[in-house]
C-alpha positions in Angstrom: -6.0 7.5 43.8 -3.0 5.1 44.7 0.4 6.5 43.6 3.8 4.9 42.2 6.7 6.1 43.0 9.3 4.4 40.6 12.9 4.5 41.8 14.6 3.9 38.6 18.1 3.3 39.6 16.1 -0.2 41.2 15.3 -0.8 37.6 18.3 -0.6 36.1 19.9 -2.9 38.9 16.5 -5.5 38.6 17.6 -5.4 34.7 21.5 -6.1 35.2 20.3 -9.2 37.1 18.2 -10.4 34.5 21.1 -9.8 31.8 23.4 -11.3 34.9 21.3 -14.1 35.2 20.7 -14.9 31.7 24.6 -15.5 30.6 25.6 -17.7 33.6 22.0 -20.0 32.5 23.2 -19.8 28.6 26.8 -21.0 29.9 24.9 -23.7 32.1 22.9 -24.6 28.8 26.8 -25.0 27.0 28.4 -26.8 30.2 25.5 -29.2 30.4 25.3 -29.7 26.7 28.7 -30.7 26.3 28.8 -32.9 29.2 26.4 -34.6 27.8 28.0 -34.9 24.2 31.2 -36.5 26.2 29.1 -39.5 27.6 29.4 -42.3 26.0 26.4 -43.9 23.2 25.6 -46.3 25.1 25.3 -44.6 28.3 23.8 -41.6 26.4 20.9 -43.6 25.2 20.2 -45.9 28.2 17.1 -45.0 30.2 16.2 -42.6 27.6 19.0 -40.5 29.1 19.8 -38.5 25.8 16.0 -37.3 25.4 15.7 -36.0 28.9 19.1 -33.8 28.4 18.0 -32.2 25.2 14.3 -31.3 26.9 16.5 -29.9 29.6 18.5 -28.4 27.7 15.5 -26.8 25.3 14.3 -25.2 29.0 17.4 -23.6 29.8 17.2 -22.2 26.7 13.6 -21.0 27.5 14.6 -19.6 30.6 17.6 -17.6 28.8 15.3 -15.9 26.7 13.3 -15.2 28.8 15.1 -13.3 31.0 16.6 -11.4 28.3 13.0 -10.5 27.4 12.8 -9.3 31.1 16.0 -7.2 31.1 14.5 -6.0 27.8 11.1 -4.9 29.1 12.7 -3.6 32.6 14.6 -1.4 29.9 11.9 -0.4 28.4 9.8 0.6 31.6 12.7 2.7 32.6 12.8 4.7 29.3 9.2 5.3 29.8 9.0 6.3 33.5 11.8 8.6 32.1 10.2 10.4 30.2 6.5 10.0 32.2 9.3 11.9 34.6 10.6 14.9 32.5 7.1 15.3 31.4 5.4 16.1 34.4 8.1 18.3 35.5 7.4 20.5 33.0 3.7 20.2 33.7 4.3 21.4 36.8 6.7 24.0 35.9 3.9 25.3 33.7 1.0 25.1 36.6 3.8 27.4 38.8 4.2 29.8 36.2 2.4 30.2 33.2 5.1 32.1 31.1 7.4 28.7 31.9 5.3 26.8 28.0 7.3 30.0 26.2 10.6 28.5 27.7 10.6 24.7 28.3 6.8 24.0 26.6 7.9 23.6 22.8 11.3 22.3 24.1 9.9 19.8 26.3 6.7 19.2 23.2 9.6 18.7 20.5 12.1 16.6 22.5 8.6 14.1 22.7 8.4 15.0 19.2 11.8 14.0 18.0 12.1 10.9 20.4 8.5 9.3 19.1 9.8 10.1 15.4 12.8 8.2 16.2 11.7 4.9 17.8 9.2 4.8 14.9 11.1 5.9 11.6 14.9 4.4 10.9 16.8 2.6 8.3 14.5 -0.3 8.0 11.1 2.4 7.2 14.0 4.9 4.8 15.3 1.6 3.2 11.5 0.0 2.9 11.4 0.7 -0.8 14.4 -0.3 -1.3 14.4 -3.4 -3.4 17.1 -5.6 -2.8 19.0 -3.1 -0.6 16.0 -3.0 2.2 15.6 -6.9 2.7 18.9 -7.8 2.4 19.2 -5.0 5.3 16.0 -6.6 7.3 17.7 -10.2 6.9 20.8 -9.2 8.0 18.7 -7.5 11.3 16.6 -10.3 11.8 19.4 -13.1 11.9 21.4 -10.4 14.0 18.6 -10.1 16.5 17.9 -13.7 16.4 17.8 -15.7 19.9 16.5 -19.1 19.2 16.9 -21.5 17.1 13.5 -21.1 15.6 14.0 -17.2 14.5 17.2 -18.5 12.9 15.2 -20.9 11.0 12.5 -18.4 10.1 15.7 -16.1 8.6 16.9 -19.3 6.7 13.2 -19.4 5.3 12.9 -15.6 4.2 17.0 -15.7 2.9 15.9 -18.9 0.9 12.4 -17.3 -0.6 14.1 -14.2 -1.1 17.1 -15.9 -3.1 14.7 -17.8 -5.1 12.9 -15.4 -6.1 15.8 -13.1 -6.9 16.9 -15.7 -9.0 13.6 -15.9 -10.9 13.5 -12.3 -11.4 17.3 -11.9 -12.8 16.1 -14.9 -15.4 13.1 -12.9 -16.5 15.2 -10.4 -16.8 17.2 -12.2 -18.9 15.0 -13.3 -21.6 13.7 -9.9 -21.7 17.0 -9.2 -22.6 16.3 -11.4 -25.6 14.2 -8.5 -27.2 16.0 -5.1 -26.3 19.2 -6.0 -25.6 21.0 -7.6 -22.8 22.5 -4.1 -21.6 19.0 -2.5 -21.1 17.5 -5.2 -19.4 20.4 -5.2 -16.8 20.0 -1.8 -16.6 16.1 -2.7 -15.7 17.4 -5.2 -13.6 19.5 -3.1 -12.0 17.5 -0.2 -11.4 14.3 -2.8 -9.7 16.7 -4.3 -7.2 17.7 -1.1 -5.8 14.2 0.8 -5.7 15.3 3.3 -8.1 12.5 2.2 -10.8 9.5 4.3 -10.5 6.5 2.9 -8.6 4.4 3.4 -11.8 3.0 6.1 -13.7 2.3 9.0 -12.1 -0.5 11.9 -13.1 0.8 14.5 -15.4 -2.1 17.0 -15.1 -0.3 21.0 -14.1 -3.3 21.2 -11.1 -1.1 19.4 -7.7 -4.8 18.6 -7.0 -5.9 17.2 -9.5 -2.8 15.2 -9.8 -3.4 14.0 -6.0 -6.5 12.8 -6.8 -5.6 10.8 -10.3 -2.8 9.1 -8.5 -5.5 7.6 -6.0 -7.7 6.7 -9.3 -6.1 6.2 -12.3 -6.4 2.4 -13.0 -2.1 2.7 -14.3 -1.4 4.5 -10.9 0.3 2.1 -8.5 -1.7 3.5 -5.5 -4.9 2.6 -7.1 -3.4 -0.7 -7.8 -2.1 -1.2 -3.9 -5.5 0.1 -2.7 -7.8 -2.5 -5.2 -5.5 -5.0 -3.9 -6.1 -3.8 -0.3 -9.9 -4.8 -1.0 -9.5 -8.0 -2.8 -7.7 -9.3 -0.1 -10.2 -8.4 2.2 -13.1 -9.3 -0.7 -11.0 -12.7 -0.8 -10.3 -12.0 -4.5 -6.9 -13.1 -4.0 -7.6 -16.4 -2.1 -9.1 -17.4 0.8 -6.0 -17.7 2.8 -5.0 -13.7 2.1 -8.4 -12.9 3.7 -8.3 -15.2 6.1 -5.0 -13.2 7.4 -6.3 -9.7 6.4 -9.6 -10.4 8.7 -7.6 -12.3 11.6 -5.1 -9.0 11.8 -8.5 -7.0 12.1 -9.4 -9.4 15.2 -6.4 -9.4 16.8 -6.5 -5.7 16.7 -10.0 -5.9 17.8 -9.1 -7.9 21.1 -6.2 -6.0 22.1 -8.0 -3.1 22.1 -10.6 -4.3 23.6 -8.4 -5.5 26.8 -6.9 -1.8 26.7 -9.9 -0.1 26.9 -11.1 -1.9 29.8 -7.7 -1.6 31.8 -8.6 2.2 30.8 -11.9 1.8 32.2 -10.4 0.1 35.4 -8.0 2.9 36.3 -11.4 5.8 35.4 -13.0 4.9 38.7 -15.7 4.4 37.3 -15.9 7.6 34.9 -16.2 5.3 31.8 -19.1 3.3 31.0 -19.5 -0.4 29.2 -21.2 1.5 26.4 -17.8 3.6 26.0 -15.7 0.9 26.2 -17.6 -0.9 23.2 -17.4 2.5 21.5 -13.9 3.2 22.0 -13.2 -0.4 20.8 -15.1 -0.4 17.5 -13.7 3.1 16.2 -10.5 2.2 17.1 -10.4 -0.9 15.2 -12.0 0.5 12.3 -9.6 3.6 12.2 -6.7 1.6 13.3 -7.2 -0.6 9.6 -7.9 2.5 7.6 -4.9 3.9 8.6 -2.9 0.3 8.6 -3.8 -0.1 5.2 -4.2 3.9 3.9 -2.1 5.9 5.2 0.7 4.7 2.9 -1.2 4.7 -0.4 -2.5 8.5 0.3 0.6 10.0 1.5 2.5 8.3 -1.2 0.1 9.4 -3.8 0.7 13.0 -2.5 4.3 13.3 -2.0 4.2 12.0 -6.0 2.0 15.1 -6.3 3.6 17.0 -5.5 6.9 16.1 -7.4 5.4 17.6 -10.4 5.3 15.2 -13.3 8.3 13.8 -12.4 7.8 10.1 -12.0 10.1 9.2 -8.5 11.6 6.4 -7.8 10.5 3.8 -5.1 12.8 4.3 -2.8 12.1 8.2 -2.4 8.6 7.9 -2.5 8.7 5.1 0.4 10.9 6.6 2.2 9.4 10.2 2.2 5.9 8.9 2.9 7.0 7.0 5.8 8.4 10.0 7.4 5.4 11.7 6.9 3.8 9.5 8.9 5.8 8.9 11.5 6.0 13.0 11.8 2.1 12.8 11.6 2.2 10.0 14.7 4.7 12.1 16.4 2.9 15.5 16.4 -0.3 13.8 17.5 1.5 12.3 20.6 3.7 15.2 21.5 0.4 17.7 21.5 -2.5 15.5 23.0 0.0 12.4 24.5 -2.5 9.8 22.7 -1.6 7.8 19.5 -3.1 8.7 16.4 -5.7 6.8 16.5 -6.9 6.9 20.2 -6.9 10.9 19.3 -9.0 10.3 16.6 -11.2 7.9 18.2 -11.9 10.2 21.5 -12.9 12.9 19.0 -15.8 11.7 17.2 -16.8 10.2 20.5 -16.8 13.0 22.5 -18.1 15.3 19.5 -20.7 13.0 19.4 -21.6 12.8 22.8 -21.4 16.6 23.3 -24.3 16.9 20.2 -25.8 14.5 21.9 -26.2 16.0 24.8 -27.2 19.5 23.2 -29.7 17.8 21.3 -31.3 16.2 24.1 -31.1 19.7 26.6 -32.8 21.3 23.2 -35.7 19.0 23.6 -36.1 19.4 27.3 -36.1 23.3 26.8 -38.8 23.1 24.1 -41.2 20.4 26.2 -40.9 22.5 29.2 -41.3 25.9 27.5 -44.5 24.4 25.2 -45.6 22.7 28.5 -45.4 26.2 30.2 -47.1 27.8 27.3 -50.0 25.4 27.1 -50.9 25.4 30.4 -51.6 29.0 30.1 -53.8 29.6 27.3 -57.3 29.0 28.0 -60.4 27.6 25.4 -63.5 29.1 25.7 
């Protein structure tokens, strides 16, 4: 099998370029831009002269961002050949002496640990059920990250729908006020723009078990009320263009695993069949949904669990679940170095292929033994 040998002090050069590269073409972009501005109208708009610049200029721009996507991945690649790195070295350290997993094992398992909880759980997943606080934080990111001109126009779109419908809300808030008093409503108000209003009611029962499973069932729970609306999207209950977009996220999925599966299968010379492939492909879809779309509800109905009767608010329920998860997601890759669901997806798969295989070493026994056994008796 071929080998790489990465030399990641070439990386971090190759990505210095890029970032190199990318400011002296932005300042290009600028210099040529206002150059341009300083010509005359006429001359500007003679020969179409204008509309050239500004396509020129629009592909500087492209190639900008582009290279900062470059220095970006080059960055990433580094981080992961890092680790690839420190991981293998404690592999071997464990081949040359077993007693080595007692001292570097569960340091080397939980520094994977606490760096795949980290790139996967941070303010945006604690502040999630937030209210106001977490998508005023997620605007704030997005037009912070923003390169182009189009993700500053998306952020313009999500600040605008978000401010109108902030705005509805307050009103409806206000004419509720109308009926119980302008302080309570505020105090409403104030309590649903900041996540501390509770999600909904929660079970009261003293079992934590049976309290588990009412919050998954009880038509007034809010999980049962995220997971029916889970299926009407998918049912196209709540229009066609929610199903159309819960169905094409299923196919997209689909695809990319599919094109992972068979760069796996590439690099298996020739260990794994088409038939796997298929396999592999269809399980992990249907498990990546499941948990795309359950996860959340279950582990939010059982951290409400097992908070007693006490209804929580949003933000802590939010937030707790999705650092279950992300510790769930963590674990899974620090002990077997797959994501959840590839983990998940291998199992059945082999478990059903070693069955399987017993079943079908059962029946070759039995034929050949009956075989043997017929061919001795004798009919008179």
């Amino acid at each position: 099998m071929p080998r790489i040998y990465v030399e990641f002090s070439g990386l971090d050069q190759i990505g210095n370029r890029c970032k190199a590269v990318a400011s002296k073409v932005d300042t290009i972009q600028s210099d040529f831009q206002r150059t341009v501005r300083q010509l005359d109208w006429d001359i500007r708009f003679e020969s179409n002269i204008n509309s050239t610049a500004t396509q020129l200029s629009r592909k500087l721009e492209q190639y900008s961002r582009a290279l900062e996507t470059y220095q970006r991945f080059i960055e990433d690649a580094h981080n992961e050949y890092a680790k690839l790195d420190e991981y293998k070295n404690l592999t071997i350290a464990a081949h040359i002496d077993p007693n080595i997993h007692q001292i570097l094992g569960p340091d080397g398992q939980f520094q994977l640990f606490t760096d795949e909880f980290w790139s996967n759980y941070g303010w945006k997943e604690i502040l999630s059920g937030a209210g106001y606080i977490g998508t005023i934080y997620n605007l704030i990111s997005d037009i912070r990250d923003g390169k182009t001109w189009r993700d500053f126009a998306k952020s313009g779109v999500d600040a605008y729908q978000f401010l109108s419908g902030a705005a509805k809300t307050f009103n409806n808030y206000k004419k509720i006020g109308n009926a119980v008093g302008t302080k309570t409503a505020m105090a409403w108000w104030a309590k649903n723009v900041t996540g501390l209003k509770t999600l909904g009611r929660a079970s009261t029962a003293k079992n934590p078990f049976t309290r588990f499973a009412n919050n998954l069932t009880n038509k007034t729970s809010p999980f049962n009320a995220q997971f029916k609306n889970v299926v009407d999207n998918f049912k196209g209950a709540n229009g066609v263009g929610k199903a159309v977009a819960s169905w094409g996220a299923v196919a997209v999925n689909g695809v990319l695993n599919w094109f992972s599966n068979k760069d796996e299968q590439a690099s298996s010379n020739g260990t794994m069949s088409d038939g796997r492939v298929i396999a592999e492909t269809i399980t992990e879809t249907a498990i990546d949904t499941a948990l795309t779309y359950g996860t959340g509800i279950v582990v939010g109905a059982a951290v409400t669990a097992t908070l007693g009767t006490v209804a929580a608010p949003g933000i802590v329920v939010v937030a707790a679940s999705g650092a279950i998860v992300a510790g769930l997601n963590a674990g899974v890759k620090a002990l077997t170095g797959k994501t959840t669901t590839e983990w998940i997806s291998d199992t059945i798969l082999d478990t059903g292929e070693a069955i399987g295989n017993a079943v079908s070493n059962v029946a070759k026994n039995v034929s050949v033994s009956t075989g043997s056994w017929f061919g001795k008796l004798s009919f008179t």
